[in-house]
C-alpha positions in Angstrom: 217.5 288.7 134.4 220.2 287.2 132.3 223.7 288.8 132.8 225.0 290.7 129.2 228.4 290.5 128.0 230.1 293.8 128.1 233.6 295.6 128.1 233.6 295.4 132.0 231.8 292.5 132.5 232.5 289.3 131.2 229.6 286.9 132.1 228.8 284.8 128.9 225.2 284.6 127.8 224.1 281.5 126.9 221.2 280.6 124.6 218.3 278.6 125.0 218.6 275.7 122.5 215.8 275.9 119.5 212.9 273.8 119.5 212.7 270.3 118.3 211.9 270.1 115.0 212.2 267.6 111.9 215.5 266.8 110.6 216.3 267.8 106.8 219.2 268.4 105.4 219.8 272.5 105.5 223.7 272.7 104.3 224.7 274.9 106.4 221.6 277.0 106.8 220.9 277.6 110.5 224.4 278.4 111.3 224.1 281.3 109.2 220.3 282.1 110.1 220.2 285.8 111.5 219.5 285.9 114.8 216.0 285.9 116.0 214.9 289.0 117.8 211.2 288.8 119.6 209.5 292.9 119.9 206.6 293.5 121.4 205.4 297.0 120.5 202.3 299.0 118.9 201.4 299.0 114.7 202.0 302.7 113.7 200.3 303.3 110.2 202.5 306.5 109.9 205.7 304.2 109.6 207.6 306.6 112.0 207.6 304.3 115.2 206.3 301.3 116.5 206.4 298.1 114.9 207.2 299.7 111.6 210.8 301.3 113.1 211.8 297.8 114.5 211.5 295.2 111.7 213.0 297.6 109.4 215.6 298.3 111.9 216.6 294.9 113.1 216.5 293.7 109.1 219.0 296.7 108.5 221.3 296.0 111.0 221.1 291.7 110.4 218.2 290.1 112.7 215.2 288.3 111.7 212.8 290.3 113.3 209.4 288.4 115.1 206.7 290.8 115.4 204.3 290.4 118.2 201.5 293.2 118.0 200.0 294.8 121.5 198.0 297.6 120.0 197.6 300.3 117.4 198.4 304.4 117.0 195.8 306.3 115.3 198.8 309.0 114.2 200.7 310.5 111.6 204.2 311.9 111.3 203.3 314.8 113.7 201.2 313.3 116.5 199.5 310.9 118.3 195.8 310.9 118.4 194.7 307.7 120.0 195.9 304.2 120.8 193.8 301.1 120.5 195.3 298.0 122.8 195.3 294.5 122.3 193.7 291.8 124.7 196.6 290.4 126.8 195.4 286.9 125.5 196.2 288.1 122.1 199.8 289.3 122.8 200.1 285.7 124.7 198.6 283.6 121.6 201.3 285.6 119.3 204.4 285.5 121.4 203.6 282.1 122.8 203.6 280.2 119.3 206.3 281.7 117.6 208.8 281.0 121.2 207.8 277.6 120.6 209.3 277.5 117.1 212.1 279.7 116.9 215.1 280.0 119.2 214.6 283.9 120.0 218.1 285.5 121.5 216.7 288.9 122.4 213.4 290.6 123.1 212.8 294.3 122.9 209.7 295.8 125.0 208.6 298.9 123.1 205.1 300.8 124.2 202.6 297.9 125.0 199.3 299.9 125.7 198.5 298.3 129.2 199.5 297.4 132.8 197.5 293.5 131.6 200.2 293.4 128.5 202.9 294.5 130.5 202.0 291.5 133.1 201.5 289.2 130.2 205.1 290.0 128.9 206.6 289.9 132.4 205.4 286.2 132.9 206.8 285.6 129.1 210.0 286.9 129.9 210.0 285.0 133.3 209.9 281.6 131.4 212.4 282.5 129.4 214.8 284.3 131.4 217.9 283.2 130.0 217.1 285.7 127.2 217.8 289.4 127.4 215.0 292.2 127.7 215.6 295.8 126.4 212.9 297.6 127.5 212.1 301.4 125.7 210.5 303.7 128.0 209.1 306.3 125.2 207.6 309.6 125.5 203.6 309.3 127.1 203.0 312.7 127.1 200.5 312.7 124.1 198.0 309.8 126.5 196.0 310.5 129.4 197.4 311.1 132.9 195.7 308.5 134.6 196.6 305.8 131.8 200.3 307.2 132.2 200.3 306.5 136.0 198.7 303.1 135.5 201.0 301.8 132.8 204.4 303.4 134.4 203.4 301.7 137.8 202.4 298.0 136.3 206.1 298.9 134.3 208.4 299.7 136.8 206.8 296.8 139.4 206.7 294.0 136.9 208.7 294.5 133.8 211.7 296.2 135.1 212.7 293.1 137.5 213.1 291.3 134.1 215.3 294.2 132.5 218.4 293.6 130.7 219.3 297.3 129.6 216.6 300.0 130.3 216.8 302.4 127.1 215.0 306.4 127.3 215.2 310.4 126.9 216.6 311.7 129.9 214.1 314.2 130.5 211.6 310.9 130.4 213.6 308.8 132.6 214.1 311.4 135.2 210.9 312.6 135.5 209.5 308.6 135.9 212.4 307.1 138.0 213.1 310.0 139.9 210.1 312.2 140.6 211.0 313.7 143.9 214.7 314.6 142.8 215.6 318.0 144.4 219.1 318.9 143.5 219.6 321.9 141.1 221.5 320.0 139.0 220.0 317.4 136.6 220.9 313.4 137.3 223.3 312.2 135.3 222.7 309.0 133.7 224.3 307.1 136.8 221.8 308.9 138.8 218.9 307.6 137.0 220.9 303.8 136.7 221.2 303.5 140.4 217.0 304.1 140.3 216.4 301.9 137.5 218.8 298.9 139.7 216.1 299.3 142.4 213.6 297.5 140.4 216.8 295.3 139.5 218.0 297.0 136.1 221.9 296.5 135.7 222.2 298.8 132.7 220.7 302.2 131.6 221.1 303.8 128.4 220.4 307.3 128.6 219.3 309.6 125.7 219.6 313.5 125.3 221.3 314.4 127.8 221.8 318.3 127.2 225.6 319.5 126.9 226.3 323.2 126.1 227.1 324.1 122.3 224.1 322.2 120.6 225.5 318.9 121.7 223.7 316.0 123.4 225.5 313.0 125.3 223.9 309.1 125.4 225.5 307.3 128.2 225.5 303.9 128.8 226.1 303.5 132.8 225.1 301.2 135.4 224.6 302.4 139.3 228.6 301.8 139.8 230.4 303.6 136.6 229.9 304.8 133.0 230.4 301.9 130.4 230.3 304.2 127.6 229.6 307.6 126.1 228.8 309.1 123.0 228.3 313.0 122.2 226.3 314.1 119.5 225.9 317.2 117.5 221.8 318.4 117.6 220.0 318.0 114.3 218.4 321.1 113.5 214.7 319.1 113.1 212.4 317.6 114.9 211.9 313.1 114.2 209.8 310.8 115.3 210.7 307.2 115.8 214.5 307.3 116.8 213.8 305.9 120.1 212.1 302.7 118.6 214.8 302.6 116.1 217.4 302.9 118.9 216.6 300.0 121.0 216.1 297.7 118.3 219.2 298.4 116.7 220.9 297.6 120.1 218.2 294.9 120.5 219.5 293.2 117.1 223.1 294.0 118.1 223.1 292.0 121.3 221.1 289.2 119.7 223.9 288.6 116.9 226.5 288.5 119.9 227.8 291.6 120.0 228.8 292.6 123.8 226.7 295.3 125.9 229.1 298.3 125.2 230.3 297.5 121.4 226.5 296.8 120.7 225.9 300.6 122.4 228.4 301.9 120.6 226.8 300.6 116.7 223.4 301.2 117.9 224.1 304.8 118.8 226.3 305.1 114.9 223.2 303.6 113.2 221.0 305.8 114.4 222.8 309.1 113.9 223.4 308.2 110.2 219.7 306.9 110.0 218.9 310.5 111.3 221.4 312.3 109.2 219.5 310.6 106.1 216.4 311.2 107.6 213.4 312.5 105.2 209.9 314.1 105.7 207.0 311.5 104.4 204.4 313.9 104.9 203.5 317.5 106.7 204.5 316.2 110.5 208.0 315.2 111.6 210.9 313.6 109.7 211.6 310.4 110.3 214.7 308.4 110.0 216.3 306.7 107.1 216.6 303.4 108.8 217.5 301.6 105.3 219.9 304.3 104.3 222.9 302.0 103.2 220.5 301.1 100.4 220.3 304.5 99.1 222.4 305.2 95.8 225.4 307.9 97.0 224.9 311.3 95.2 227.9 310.3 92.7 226.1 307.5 91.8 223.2 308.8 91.1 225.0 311.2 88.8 227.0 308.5 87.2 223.9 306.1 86.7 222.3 309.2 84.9 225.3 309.3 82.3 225.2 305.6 81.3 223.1 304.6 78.2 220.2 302.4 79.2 220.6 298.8 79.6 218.9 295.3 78.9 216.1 294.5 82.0 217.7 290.9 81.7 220.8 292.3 81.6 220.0 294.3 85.0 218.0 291.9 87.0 221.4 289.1 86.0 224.0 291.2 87.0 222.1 292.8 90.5 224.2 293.5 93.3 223.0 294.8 96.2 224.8 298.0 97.5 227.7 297.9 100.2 226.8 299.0 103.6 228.6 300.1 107.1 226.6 297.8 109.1 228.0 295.1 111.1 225.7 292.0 111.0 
C-alpha cells in the first residue's frame, strides 16, 4: 500500500495523474477542484451511517465525494434489521467508470456486505495502489454469525494487505484482530497495530478506548510508537453513525493533503463537535450534526428574530454563507 505522510514519517505521496480528457479553457478551475475521495459503503435510508454519513461528511470538511453503492440497510435510527448486498459486478461497473474519469486521491472502505465485494475492491485498490485505503471495521453484531466470520475472514486476508490506516472501536478491533488475547489487561491500541501490520497495515486508529472518569482515548499508533492521542469526555447518549463519519472525515483530510497525524487530529475535532451538535431524527439513536458549521449560533438566531423582515431579492443578493472551523 502507498506510504502516508505523517509527523514521523515523511514519505511523500504522490498522485496518479487524471485521465485524458478534452482541453477547454477552465481558468483556473482544476487547481482549485476539491479533492476527489472514492467510498465504497452501504445506502442507509435512516441517514445515520453509510453512504449518507460520508458524502455529507467529506462535502463538510472539503472533498468531492464519489459514491460507489455495495448494498443497502433495512434500518432506522435504532437498529439494523437486514442488509441487502450488491452483485460484485455492480460495485466493479460503478467504481470502474468513475476511476477512469476522475483523478481519485483517497478511497474509504466502509461495510461492503460480502467476502465477493471485498475481493472486487481488493483487485480495485491493487490497480491503483498508489492511492490510499482507509478501511472502517464497524460494529457486525446486529448480522448473522456465520456472515460475520465469512466477511471478517475475506477482510483481513484480502483487504487489509491494501490498508493505508485501519480505523474501529476498540472493543471491535480486539475482539477481530486479537481473539485469543489472554492478558488481564486490555491491548492498547499498539497492541492491536502490531496485529493489524500482520496483514500489512502500517497505521491503526483506535476508537473508545475506556479511561477512568467518563473519558475515552482515540489513538493513532503503529506496531512501533503512538503517533497521536486524543482524550475525550463521554457524551451522555447513545449515536449512530460516528464511525462512518470518522473515517471519512480523515478520508477527506488525507485526500486534500493533509499528513497522517494532522489529518487524525481534524478528523477526531470534527467529529466531537459533529457529536456535540448531534440531534434525534426520530425515536432510535441521535445521530451527528455532520453540517453543524451551517447551523445559525444561538445569538444569531436571537438577533435574526429582532430584525424587521426583509426583501426576498434583497436576501437571496446579499447571501453569504456562514463561517466555519473546517480546514478544507
Amino acid at each position: 500500500m502507498p506510504p502516508l505522510k505523517q509527523d514521523l514519517v515523511h514519505d511523500h505521496q504522490s498522485i496518479p495523474p487524471p485521465p485524458e480528457s478534452i482541453d477547454i479553457e477552465d481558468d483556473g478551475l482544476e487547481d482549485a477542484s476539491p479533492a476527489c475521495v472514492l467510498v465504497f459503503n452501504a445506502s442507509d435510508p435512516s441517514g445515520a451511517g453509510g453512504l449518507t454519513a460520508d458524502i455529507t461528511t467529506i462535502a463538510s470538511v472539503g472533498g468531492h465525494p464519489i459514491a460507489v453503492v455495495t448494498g443497502a440497510y433495512a434500518r432506522d435510527t435504532a437498529q439494523i434489521f437486514d442488509h441487502f448486498s450488491f452483485d460484485d459486478e455492480a460495485v466493479a461497473e460503478q467504481a470502474r467508470a468513475v476511476l477512469e474519469d476522475l483523478p481519485v486521491q483517497a478511497i474509504k472502505v466502509g461495510f461492503v456486505g460480502s467476502p465477493e465485494n471485498i475481493s472486487t475492491i481488493a483487485e480495485i485498490t491493487t490497480d491503483y495502489d498508489e492511492v490510499p485505503v482507509i478501511a472502517y471495521m464497524p460494529n457486525l453484531s446486529w448480522w448473522r454469525d456465520e456472515l460475520i466470520d465469512e466477511y471478517l475472514d475475506a477482510f483481513r486476508e484480502l483487504l487489509l494487505p491494501q490498508t493505508s490506516v485501519l480505523v474501529g472501536n476498540h472493543s471491535t478491533l480486539w475482539r477481530w484482530l486479537l481473539p485469543d488475547w489472554t492478558s488481564d489487561r486490555s491491548p492498547t491500541a499498539r497492541d492491536i497495530a502490531r496485529a493489524a501490520s500482520e496483514m500489512g497495515v502500517p497505521y491503526t486508529l483506535v476508537t473508545g478506548i475506556p479511561l477512568p472518569e467518563q473519558f475515552v482515548e482515540n489513538v493513532l499508533a503503529s506496531p512501533q510508537t503512538v503517533l497521536g492521542s486524543g482524550k475525550f469526555e463521554l457524551f451522555d447518549a447513545t449515536f449512530s453513525g460516528a464511525g462512518d463519519t470518522l473515517s471519512a472525515a480523515l478520508t477527506a483530510l488525507v485526500a486534500s493533503g493533509n499528513d497522517l497525524g494532522e489529518a487524525t487530529s481534524e478528523a477526531l475535532g470534527y467529529l466531537d463537535r459533529c457529536l456535540d451538535a448531534g440531534f434525534r431524527p426520530g425515536m432510535g439513536h441521535i445521530v451527528p450534526d455532520r453540517m453543524f458549521w451551517a447551523q445559525p449560533d444561538d445569538d444569531e438566531a436571537e438577533g435574526d428574530e429582532e430584525e424587521p423582515p426583509i426583501d426576498e431579492a434583497q436576501a437571496l443578493e446579499g447571501f453569504v454563507m456562514p463561517p466555519h472551523d473546517t480546514k478544507h
